[in-house]
C-alpha positions in Angstrom: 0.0 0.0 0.0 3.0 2.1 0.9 4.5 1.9 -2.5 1.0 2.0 -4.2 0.7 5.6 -2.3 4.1 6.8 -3.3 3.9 6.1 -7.1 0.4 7.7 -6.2 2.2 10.9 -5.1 4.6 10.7 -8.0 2.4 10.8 -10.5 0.3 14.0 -8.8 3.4 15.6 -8.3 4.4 14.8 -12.0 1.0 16.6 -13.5 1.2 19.3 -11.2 4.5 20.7 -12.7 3.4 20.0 -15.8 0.0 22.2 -15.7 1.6 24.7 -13.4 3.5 26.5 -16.2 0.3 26.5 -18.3 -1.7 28.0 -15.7 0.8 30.6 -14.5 0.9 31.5 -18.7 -2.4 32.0 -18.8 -2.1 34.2 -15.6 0.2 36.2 -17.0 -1.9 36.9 -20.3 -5.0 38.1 -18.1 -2.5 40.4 -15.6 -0.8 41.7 -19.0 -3.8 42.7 -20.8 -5.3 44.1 -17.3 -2.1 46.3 -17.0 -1.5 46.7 -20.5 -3.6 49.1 -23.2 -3.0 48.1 -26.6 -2.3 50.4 -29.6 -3.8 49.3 -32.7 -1.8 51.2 -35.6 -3.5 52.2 -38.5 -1.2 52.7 -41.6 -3.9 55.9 -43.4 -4.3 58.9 -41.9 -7.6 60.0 -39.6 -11.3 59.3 -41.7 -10.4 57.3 -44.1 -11.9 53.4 -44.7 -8.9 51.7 -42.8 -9.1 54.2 -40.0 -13.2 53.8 -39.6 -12.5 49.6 -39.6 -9.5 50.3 -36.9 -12.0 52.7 -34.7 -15.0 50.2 -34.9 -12.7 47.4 -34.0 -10.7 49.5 -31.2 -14.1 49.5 -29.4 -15.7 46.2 -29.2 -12.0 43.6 -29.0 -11.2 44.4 -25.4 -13.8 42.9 -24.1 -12.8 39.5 -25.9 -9.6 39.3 -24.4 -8.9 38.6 -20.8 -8.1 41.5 -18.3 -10.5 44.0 -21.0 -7.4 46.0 -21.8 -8.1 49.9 -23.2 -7.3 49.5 -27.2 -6.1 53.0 -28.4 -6.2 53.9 -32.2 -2.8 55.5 -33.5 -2.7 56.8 -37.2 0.9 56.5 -38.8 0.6 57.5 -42.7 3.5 57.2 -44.9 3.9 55.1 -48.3 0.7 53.7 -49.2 1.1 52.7 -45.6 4.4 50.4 -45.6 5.8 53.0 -43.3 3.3 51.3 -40.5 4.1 47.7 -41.9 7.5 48.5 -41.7 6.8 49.3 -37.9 4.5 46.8 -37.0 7.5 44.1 -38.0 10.7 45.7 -37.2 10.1 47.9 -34.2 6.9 47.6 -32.3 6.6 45.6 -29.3 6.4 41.6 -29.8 4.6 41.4 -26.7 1.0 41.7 -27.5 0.3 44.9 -26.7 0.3 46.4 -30.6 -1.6 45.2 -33.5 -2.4 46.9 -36.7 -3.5 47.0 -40.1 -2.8 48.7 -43.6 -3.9 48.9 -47.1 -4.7 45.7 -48.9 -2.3 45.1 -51.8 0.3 44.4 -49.1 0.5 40.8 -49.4 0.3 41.5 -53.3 3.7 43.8 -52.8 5.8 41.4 -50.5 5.0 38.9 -52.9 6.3 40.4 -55.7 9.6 41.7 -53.6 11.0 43.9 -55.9 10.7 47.3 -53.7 13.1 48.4 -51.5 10.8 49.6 -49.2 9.4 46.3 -48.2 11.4 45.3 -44.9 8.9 41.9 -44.1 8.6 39.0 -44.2 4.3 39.2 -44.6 4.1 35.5 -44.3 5.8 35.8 -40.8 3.1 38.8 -39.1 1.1 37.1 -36.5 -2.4 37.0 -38.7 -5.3 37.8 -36.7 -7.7 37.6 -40.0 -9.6 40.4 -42.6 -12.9 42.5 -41.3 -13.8 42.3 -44.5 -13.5 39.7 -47.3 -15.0 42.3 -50.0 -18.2 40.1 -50.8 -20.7 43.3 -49.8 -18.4 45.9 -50.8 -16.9 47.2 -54.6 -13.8 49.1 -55.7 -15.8 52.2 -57.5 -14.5 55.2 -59.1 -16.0 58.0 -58.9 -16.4 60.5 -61.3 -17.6 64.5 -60.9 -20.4 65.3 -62.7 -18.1 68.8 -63.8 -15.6 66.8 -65.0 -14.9 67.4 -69.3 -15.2 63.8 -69.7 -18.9 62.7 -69.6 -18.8 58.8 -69.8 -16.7 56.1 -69.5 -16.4 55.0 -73.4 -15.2 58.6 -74.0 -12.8 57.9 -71.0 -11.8 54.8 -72.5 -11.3 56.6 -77.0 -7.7 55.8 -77.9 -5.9 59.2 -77.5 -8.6 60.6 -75.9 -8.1 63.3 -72.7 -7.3 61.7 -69.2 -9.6 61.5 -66.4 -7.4 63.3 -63.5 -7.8 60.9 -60.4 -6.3 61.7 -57.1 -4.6 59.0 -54.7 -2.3 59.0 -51.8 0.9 57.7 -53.6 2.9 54.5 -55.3 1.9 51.3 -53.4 -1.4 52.4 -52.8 -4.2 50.3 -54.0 -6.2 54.1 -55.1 -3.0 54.4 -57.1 -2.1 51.2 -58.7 -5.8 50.2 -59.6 -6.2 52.9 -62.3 -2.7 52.0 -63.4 -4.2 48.6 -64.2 -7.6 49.7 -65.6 -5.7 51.9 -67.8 -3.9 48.7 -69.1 -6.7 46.4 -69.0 -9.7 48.0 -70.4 -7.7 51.6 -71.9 -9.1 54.0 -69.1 -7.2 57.6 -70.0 -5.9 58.7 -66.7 -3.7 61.0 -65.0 -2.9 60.9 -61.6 -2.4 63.4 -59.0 -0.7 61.5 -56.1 0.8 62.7 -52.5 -2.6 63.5 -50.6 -2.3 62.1 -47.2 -5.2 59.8 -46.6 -9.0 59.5 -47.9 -10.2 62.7 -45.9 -7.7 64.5 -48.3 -9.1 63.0 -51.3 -12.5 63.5 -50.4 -12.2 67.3 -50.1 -10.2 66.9 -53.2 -12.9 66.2 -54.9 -15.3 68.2 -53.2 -13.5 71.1 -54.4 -12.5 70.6 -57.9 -8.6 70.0 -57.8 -9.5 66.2 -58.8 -11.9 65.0 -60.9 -11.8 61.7 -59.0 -11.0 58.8 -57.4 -11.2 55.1 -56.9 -12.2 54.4 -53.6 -14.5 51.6 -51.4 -18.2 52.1 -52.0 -18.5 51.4 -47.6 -16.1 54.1 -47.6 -18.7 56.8 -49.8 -21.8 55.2 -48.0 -20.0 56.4 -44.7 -18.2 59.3 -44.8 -19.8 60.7 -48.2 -23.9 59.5 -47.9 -24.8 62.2 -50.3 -22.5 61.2 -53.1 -24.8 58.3 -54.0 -27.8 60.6 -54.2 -29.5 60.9 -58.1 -28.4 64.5 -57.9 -25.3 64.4 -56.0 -21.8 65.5 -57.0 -20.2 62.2 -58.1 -21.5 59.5 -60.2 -19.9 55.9 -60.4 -18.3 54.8 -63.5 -16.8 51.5 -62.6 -16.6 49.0 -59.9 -13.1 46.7 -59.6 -13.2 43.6 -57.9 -16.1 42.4 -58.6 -17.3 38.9 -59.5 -20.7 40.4 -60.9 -22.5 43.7 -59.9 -22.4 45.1 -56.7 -26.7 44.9 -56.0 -26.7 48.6 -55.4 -24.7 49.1 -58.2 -26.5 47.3 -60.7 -26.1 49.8 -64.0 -22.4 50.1 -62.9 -20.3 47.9 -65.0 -17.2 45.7 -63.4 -13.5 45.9 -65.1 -14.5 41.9 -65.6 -16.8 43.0 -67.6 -14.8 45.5 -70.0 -11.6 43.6 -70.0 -10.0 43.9 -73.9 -9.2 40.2 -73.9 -8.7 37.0 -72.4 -5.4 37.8 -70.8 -6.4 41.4 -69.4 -9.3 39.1 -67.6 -6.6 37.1 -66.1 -4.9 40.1 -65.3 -7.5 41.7 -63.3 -8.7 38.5 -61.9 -5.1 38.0 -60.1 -5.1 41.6 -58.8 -8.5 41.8 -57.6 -7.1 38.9 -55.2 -6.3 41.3 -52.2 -9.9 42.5 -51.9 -10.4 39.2 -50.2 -8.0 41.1 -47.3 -9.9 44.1 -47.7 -9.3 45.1 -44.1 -6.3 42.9 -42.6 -5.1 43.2 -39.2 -2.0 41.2 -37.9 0.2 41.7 -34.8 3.9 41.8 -35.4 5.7 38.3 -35.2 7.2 36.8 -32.3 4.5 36.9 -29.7 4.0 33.9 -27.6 1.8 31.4 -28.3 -0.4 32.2 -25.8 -0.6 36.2 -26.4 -1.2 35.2 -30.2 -4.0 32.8 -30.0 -5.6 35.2 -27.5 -5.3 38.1 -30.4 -7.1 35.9 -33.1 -9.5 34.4 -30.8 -10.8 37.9 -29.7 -10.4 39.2 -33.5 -13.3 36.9 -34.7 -15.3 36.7 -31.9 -15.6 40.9 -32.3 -16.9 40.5 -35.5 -19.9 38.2 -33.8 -20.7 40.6 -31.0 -23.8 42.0 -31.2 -22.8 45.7 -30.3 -19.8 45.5 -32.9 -22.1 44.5 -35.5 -24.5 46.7 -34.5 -22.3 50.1 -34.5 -20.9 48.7 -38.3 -24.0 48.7 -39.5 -25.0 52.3 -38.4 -21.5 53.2 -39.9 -23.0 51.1 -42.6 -19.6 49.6 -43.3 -19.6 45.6 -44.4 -18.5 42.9 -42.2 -17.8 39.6 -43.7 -14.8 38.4 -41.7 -12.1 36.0 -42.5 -9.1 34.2 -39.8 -5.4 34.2 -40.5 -5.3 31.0 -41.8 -7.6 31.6 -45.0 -5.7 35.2 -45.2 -2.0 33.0 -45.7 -3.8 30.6 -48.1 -4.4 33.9 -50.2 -1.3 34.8 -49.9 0.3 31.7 -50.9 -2.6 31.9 -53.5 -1.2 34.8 -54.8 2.5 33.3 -55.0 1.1 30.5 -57.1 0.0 33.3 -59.7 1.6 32.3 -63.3 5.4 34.2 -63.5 4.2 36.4 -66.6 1.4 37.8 -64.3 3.1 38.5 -61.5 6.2 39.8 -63.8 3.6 42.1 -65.5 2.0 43.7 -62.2 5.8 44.6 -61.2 6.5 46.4 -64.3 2.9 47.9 -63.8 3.4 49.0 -60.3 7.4 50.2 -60.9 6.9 54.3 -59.9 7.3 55.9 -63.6 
């Protein structure tokens, strides 16, 4: 009986130092995040589509994670936003206590690696998912009603004048995307680039110096409602990424649908892929195990709470998210993409 009781001991003894270290871990994430605020870095300047996701987000994930830490928005523009990438992986804390997000076409840069100002590794961030995988939302551009151009064919006449669009600069997706619908379906544009963020670019527009821009149709329904009145200023020409119309869009055509031929589909089918990251969010790399599954846990159970998905729909901004895994399937997606395609967007996206 003796020895029965002492391998009986053993054995407690044994399992007790092996569950201690996982409970004391999992004390130390609920004191952390009790202790600890976190700063959720947005890579766009204040009012613009990423910042609105960031805000709505900032709100409702605390109470997801244990210890309810205080999440504080910080705006850090620069680059079409790699300067907060850049941050986010080679500087911020690896602790937990900073997450972020930033335009779309990052995964679409990294993997084509030929910029100097990519300092990542993107499969390597600590993905905690997308808020949006673009299925309720369209890449429209918008047009002034003022402008000299009147339609898209006349947009699209060989030699015919440019449409001046405004964006924030190289590497943004506002940027690149006419680039591409000027190769792909012969859109005449000029670009005006260096505006800070999508506040800028709004009252760009909304005082003449542009005549447009390319920009989320969430992003007009919420911080321009009246653009998408009969008689408002702005009319939409075109919708990118796209599968088929956007419902309220229906006499809007998609670039799909205009594409001069068989390759320029294939063309605008590979770079509509980031849309299905419309609004990622990652933590830098690193963390612990613990902190990181604690980050994506609380990321997708946000997107269920009932007050999150009630303030997003007053904002009238679409949720449909997605988890880190399917956003490194995309990007490994995107990898796959045939050499000439991928060759083709780099000589595209090169800064002229």
């Amino acid at each position: 009986m003796r020895a029965l009781r002492t391998i009986t001991q053993v054995i407690q003894a044994a399992l007790a130092i092996s569950i201690a270290p996982h409970a004391a871990q999992a004390q130390k994430v609920e004191d952390f995040y009790r202790n600890t605020p976190i700063r959720l870095i947005v890579g766009y300047d204040n009012g613009g589509g990423y910042d609105v996701y960031a805000r709505v987000l900032s709100r409702h994930i605390g109470r997801h994670i244990s210890g309810n830490p205080v999440v504080a928005v910080q705006n850090m523009p620069g680059a079409g936003s790699l300067v907060s990438v850049n941050y986010l992986y080679n500087v911020a804390p690896k602790d937990g206590s900073v997450i972020g997000t930033f335009a779309r076409n990052i995964p679409l840069l990294a993997v084509l690696g030929d910029s100097d100002k990519v300092k990542f590794d993107i499969r390597k961030f600590t993905w905690l998912g997308s808020s949006s995988s673009y299925e309720e939302d369209a890449f429209v551009l918008w047009v002034r009603r003022d402008a000299k151009i009147k339609t898209l064919d006349d947009a699209r006449k060989p030699g015919g004048p440019s449409l001046q669009l405004g964006g924030t600069g190289e590497g943004s997706t506002g940027t690149d995307v006419p680039k591409i619908l000027a190769d792909t379906i012969g859109l005449n544009v000029r670009q005006i680039t260096g505006y800070k963020g999508s506040g800028d670019l709004f009252l760009a527009i909304d005082r003449g110096e542009i005549e447009g821009r390319i920009t989320d149709f969430s992003s007009v329904r919420g911080a321009r409602p009246h653009y998408l009145q009969a008689d408002g200023p702005v009319a939409p020409w075109l919708q990118f990424a796209r599968r088929t119309r956007h419902p309220d869009l229906p006499n809007v055509p998609t670039a799909r649908e205009l594409a001069k031929d068989a390759a320029a589909l294939a063309f605008i089918e590979t770079t509509e892929l980031p849309f299905i990251t419309s609004r990622p969010f990652v933590a830098p790399p690193g963390l612990s195990p613990e902190r990181a599954e604690v980050l994506k846990k609380a990321f997708m159970a946000a997107h269920k709470d009932p007050q999150y998905l009630a303030e997003a729909e007053k904002l009238k901004i679409g949720i449909s998210p997605i988890d880190g895994v399917e956003v490194l399937a995309l990007i490994d997606k995107l990898a796959a993409a045939p050499t000439d395609v991928l060759d083709k967007v780099r000589a595209l996206y090169k800064p002229q």
